[in-house]
C-alpha positions in Angstrom: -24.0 -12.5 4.5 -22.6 -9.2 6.4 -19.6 -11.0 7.3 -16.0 -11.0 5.7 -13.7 -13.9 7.4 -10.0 -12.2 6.0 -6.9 -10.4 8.0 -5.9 -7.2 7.3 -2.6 -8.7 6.3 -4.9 -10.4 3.5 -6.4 -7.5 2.4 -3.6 -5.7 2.1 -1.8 -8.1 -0.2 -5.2 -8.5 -2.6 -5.1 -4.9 -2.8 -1.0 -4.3 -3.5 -1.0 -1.9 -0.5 0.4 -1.6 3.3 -1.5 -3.1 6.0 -1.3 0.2 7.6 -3.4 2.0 5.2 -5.9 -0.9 5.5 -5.7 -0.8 9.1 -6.4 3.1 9.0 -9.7 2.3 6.6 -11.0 0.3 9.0 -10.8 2.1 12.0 -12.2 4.7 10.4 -15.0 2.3 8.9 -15.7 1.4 12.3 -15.7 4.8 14.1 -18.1 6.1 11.3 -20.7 2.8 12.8 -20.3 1.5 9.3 -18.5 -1.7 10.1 -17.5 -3.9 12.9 -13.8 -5.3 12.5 -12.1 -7.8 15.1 -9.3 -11.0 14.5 -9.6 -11.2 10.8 -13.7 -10.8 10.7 -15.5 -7.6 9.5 -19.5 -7.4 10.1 -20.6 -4.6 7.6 -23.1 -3.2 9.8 -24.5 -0.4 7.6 -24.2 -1.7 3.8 -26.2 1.3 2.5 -24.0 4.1 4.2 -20.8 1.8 3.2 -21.8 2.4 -0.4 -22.1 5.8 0.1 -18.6 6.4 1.2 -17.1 4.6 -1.6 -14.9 5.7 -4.8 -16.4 5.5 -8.3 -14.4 2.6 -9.1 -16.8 0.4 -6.5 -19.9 1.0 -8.5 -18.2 0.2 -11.9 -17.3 -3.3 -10.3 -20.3 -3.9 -8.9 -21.8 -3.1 -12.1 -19.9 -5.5 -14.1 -20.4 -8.2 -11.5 -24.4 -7.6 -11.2 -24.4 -8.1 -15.3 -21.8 -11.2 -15.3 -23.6 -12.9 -12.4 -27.6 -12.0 -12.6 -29.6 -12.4 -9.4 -30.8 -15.9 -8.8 -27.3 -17.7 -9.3 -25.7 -19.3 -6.3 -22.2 -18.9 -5.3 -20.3 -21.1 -3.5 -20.2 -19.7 -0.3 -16.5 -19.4 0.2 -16.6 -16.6 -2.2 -16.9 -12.9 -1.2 -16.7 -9.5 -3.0 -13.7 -7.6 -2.8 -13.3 -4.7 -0.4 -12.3 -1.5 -2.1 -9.1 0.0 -1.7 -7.7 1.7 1.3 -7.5 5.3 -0.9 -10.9 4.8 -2.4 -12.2 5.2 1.7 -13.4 8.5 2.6 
């Protein structure tokens, strides 16, 4: 779904970085109208713009996780993509 149940505390420590820097991402995520974030949920409300305002490094992962896992597998649905890093937001 559009819907990421984590803290920024969380993210932070998947990421090795401050929870200020991904607080800072996110508020500018949300002023941009490209997510949502409120207590520890992010709505991605504009997936294609999102894309558009990541680093390189987000379409080499997504590339390598489109050819591990083809379309048509199931997940469980506990599992979520990773967000990319704090410095890889413009």
């Amino acid at each position: 779904g559009n819907e990421l149940v984590m803290t920024q505390e969380l993210i932070a420590n998947m990421l090795g970085v401050r929870r200020e820097g991904v607080t800072e991402a996110a508020l500018k995520l949300q002023a941009a109208g490209l997510i949502h974030y409120a207590r520890g949920h992010i709505w991605v409300l504009d997936r294609p713009r999102l894309e558009l305002r990541t680093c390189e490094c987000y379409q080499v992962v997504k590339a390598e996780y489109d050819r591990l896992l083809p379309k048509g597998i199931a997940l469980p649905s506990d599992v979520h993509t990773l967000p990319a890093s704090p410095s890889c937001v413009r």
